[in-house]
C-alpha positions in Angstrom: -2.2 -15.8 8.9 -4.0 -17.4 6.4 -7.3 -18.7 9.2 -7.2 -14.6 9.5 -7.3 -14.0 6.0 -10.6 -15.9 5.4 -12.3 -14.4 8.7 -11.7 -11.4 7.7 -13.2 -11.6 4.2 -16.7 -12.3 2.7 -15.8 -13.6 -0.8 -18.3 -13.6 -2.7 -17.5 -15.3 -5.8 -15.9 -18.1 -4.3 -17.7 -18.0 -0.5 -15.9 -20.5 2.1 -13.0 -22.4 0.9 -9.5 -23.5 2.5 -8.4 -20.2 0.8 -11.3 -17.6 1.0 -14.2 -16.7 3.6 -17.7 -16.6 3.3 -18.9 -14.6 6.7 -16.7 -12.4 7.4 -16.9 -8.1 7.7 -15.3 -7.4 4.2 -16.8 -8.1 1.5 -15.5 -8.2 -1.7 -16.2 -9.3 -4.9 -14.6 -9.9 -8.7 -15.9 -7.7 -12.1 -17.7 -10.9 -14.1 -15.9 -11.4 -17.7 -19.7 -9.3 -19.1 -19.0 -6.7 -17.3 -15.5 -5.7 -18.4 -15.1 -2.3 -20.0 -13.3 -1.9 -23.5 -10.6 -1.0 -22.4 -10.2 -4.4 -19.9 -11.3 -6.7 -22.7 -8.7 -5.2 -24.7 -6.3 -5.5 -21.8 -7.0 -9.4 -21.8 -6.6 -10.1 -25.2 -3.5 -8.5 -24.8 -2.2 -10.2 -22.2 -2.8 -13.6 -23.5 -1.5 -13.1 -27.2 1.5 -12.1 -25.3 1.6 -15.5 -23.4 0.3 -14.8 -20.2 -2.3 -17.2 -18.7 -5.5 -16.1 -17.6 -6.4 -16.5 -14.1 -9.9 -15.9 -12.5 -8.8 -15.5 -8.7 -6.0 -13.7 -7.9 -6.1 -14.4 -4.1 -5.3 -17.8 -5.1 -1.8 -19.0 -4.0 -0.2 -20.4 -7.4 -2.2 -17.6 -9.4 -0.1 -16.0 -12.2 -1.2 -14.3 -15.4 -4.2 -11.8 -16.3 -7.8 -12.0 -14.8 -10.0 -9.7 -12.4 -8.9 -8.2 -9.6 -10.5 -8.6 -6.5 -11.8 -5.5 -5.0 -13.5 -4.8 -1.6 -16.3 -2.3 -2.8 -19.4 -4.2 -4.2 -21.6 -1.6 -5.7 -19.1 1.2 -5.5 -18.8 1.1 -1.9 -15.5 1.0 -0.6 -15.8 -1.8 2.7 -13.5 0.2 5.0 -13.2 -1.1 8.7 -15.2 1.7 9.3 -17.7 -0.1 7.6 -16.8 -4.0 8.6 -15.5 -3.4 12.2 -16.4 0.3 13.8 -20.0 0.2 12.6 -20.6 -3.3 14.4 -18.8 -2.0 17.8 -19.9 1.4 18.0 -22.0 0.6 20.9 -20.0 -1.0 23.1 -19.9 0.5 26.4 -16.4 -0.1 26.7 -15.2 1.5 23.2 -15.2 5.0 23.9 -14.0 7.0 19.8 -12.4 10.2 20.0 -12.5 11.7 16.3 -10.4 15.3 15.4 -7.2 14.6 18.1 -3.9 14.6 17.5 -1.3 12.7 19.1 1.5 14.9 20.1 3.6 11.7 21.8 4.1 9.0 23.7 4.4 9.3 27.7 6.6 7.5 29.9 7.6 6.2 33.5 11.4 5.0 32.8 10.8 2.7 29.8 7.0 1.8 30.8 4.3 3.6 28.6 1.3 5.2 30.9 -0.4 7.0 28.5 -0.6 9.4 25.2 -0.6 13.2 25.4 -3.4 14.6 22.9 -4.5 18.0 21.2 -8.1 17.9 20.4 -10.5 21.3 20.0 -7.1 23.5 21.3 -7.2 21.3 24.7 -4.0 19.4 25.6 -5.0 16.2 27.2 -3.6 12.7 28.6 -5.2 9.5 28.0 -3.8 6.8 30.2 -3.7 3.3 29.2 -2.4 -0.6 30.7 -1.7 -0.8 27.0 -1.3 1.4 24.2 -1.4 0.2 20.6 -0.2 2.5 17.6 -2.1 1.7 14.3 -0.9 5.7 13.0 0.4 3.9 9.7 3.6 3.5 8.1 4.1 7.4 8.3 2.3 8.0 11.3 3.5 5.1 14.0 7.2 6.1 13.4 6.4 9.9 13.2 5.1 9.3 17.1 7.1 6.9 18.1 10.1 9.4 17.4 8.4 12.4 18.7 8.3 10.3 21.7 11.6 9.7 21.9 11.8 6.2 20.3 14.1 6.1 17.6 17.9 6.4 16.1 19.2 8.4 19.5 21.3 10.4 17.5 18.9 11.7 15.2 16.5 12.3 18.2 18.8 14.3 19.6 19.8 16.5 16.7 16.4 17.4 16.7 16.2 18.0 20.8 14.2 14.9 21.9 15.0 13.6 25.0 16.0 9.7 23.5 13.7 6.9 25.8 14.9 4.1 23.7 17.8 4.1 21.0 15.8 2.3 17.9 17.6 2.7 14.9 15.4 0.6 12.9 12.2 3.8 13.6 11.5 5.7 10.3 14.4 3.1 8.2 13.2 0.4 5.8 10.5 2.4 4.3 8.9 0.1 1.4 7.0 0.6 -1.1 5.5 -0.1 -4.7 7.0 1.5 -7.1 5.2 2.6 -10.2 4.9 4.5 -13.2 2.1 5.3 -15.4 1.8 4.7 -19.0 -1.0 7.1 -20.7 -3.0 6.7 -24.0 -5.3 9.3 -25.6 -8.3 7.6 -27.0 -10.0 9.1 -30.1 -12.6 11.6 -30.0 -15.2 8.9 -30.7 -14.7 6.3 -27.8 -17.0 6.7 -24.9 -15.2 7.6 -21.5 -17.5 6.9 -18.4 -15.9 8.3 -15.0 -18.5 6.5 -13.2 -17.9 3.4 -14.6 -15.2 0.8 -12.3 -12.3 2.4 -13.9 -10.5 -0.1 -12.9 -11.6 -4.4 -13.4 -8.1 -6.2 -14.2 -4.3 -6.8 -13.4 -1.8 -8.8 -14.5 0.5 -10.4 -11.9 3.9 -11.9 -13.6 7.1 -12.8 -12.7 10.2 -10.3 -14.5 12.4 -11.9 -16.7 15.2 -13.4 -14.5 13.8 -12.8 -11.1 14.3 -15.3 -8.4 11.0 -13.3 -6.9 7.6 -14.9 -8.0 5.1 -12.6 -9.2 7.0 -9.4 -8.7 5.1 -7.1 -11.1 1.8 -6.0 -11.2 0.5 -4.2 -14.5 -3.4 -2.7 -13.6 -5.7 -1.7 -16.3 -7.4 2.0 -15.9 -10.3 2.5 -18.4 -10.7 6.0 -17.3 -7.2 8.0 -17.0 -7.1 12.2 -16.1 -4.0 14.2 -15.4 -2.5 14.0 -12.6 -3.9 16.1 -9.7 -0.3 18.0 -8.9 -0.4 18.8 -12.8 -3.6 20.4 -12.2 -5.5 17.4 -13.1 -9.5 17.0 -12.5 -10.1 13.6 -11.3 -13.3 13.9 -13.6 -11.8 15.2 -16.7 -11.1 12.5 -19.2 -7.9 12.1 -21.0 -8.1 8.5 -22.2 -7.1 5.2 -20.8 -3.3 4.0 -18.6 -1.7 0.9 -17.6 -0.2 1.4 -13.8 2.7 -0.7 -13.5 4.5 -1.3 -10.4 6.9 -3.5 -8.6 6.0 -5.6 -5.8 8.6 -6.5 -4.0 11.4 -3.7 -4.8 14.8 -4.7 -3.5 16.0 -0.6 -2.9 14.3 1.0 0.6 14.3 4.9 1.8 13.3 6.6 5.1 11.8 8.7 6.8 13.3 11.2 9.3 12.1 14.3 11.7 12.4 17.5 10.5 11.7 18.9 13.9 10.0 18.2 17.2 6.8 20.2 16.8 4.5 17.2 16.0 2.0 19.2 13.0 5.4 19.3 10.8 5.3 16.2 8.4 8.3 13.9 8.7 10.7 14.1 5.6 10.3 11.1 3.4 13.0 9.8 1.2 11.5 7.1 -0.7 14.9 6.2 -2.4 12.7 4.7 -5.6 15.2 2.7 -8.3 18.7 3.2 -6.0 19.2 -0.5 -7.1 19.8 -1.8 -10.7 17.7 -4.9 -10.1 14.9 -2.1 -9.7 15.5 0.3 -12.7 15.8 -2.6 -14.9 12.5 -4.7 -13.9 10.5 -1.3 -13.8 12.1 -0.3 -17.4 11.2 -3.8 -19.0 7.7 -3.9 -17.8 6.9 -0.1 -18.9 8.4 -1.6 -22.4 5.6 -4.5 -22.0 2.9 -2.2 -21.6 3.8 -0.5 -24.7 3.8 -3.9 -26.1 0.4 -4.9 -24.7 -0.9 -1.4 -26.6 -0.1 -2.5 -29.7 -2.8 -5.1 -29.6 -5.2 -4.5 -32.5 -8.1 -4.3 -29.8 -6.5 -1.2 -28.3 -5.5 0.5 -31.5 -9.3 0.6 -32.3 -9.5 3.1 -29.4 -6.2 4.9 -29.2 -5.4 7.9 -31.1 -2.0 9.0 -29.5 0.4 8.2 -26.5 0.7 10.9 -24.1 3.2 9.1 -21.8 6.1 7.7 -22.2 6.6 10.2 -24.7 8.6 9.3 -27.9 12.1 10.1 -27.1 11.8 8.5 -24.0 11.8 5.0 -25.6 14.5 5.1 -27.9 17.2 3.8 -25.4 17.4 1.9 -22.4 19.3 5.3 -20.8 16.3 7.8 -22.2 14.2 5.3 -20.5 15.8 5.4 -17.1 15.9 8.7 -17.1 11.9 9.3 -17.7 11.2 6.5 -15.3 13.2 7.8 -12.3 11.7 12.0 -13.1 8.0 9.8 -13.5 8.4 7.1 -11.1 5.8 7.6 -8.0 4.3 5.9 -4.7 1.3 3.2 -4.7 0.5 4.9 -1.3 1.4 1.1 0.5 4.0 2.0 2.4 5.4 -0.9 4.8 8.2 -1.6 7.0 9.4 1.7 8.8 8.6 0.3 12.6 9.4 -3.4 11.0 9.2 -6.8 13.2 12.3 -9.1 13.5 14.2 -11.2 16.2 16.4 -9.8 18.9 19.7 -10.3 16.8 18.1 -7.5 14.3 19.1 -4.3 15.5 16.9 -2.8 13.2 14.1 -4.6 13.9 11.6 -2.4 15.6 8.6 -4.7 17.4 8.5 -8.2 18.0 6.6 -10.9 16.5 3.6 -9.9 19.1 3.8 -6.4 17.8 5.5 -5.2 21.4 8.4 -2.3 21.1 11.7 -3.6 22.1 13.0 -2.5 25.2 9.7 -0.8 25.9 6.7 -2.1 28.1 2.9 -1.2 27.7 3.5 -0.9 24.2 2.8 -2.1 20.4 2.4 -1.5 16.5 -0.4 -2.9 14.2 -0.1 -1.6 11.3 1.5 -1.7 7.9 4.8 -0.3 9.9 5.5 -3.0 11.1 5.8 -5.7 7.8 9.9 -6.7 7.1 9.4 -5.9 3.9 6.2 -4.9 1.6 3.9 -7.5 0.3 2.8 -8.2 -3.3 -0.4 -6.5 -3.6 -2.5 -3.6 -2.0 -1.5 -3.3 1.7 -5.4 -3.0 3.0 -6.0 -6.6 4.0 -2.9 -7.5 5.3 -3.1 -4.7 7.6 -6.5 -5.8 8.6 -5.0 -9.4 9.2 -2.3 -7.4 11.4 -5.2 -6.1 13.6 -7.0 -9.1 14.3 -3.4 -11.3 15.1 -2.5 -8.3 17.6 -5.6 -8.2 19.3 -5.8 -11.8 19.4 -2.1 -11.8 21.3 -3.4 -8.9 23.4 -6.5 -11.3 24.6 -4.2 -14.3 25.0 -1.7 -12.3 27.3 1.2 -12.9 25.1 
């Protein structure tokens, strides 16, 4: 993966190395140490008076501590693959991009895929393909592949889908960061800038007695508003939060039909903290960023704590208790169509991306990861593409 990795990216800190790229369609970059907000220099300090190391390049394979975190959007634009890939292929004469459809399911000639039926403009359509690829997401490829009739059979037919191929492993495994947000109002006196990166730093460490390298990620926000299902305004300051999260989370949910009409969401059951491992690394590190905020650097700017509130802290069991009624997605959801050998029955795809037992058809997306990586899903998902499309080219 890692030749992928650095064609993918243009790095531009560090440009073309045995671990980064220099000339490839994303480009992304690292917030310079004179740059860094208040908020992040406070961050720092407090990281290393705590004992953490700091680290200038988290991409870096032994990297471990505080530093910058590498972002794709130099100068506040976000380098989709709308930007990196679509915009450069746009006119191809054999790229044909159909925007506003919706995929209603998979079609079928015994256990061969011929094509996709579509709703687009209130017109029912086929597309037929020698090869269909699903890159719907971690939601979206499982949510068609089982309103196609790929999936647990008896599930399928509880809801009344005729069952194509009995997949247990469809809509199971679904991973996920974990993460829970700890809140600080600043005084009435500190400058809040929404327009300002609101976010320039993480700390990457390894919890106390984990056999899991780096599986916690604490990321400094220097501009925090309510949340938007509180009635938040994403432009209406409140102060500043730590976001911390764990990375590789041993518990796993699913997700599951709630009918067959395909414009009715799947039910999600993220199943957060189910295992103690999980409650306890997620407790410890909300503890260290109340830790961190002690820092004198931060008490210059904080006036209160909004969250965790008070008499959540005094016990390990108040703790839990706010944690699991707080605890919320990173959106990086992995692992519901996920690859494995042949003796996995709940392995979904292949390591070419192909669907077991079916022909004509693969996932490339983040569905399809065993389990979810340590960091944002974006680029790894990219990497997915281009190794798929490289085994579709090679005939494998």
């Amino acid at each position: 993966m890692l030749p992928i990795f650095r064609r993918i990216e243009t790095d531009t800190d560090y440009g073309n190395d045995d671990f980064h790229g220099g000339d490839g369609p994303i480009v992304m970059h690292r917030f310079a140490r004179e740059t860094w907000l208040p908020a992040q220099n406070a961050f720092s300090a407090a990281c290393v008076a705590a004992g953490f190391p700091e680290t200038w390049d988290h991409n870096h394979p032994d990297s471990y501590g505080v530093g910058p975190t590498p972002f794709n959007n130099p100068n506040g634009i976000r380098m989709s693959t709308n930007l990196g890939y679509l915009s450069e292929s746009r006119h191809r004469l054999n790229l044909t991009i159909k925007a506003n459809c919706h995929v209603h399911r998979i079609l079928f000639d015994g256990n061969k895929a011929t094509g996709v039926q579509l709703e687009s403009g209130g017109e029912t359509f086929v597309a037929e393909a020698d090869q269909i690829v699903l890159s719907s997401g971690a939601i979206g490829s499982p949510h068609i592949l089982m309103l196609s009739g790929i999936g647990p059979a008896a599930h399928l037919r509880q809801v009344g889908i005729p069952v194509i191929q009995d997949a247990p492993g469809v809509g199971q495994n679904l991973r996920d960061h974990p993460t829970v947000w700890c809140t600080w109002r600043t005084k009435p006196d500190f400058e809040l800038d929404g327009f300002a990166p609101r976010s320039q730093l993480s700390l990457r460490y390894t919890a106390e007695g984990s056999p899991l390298r780096n599986d916690m990620k604490i990321s400094m926000q220097s501009f925090a508003t309510e949340r938007i299902n509180r009635g938040g305004n994403r432009m209406e300051p409140l102060g500043v939060r730590m976001t911390t999260g764990i990375q590789l989370a041993a518990g796993a949910g699913h997700m599951e039909l709630q009918s067959s009409d395909p414009y009715q969401q799947p039910f999600l059951d993220y199943n957060y903290l189910s295992e103690e491992s999980d409650r306890v690394r997620l407790r410890d590190s909300v503890r260290l960023c109340l830790q961190l905020a002690d820092h004198p650097e931060f008490q210059a700017m904080i006036q209160e704590r909004t969250e965790p509130p008070a008499d959540a802290v005094v016990s390990d069991e108040a703790l839990d208790a706010w944690i699991a009624r707080e605890v919320t997605t990173s959106q990086h959801i992995s692992g519901t169509c996920k690859m494995g050998p042949d003796n996995d029955r709940m392995a979904v795809v292949d390591q070419f991306g192909k669907v077991k037992g079916i022909e004509n058809l693969r996932v490339a997306d983040a569905s399809i990861m065993p389990n979810c990586i340590r960091a944002n899903t974006n680029v790894s998902s990219m990497t997915i593409g281009e190794r798929v499309a490289e085994f579709i080219i090679e005939g494998r």
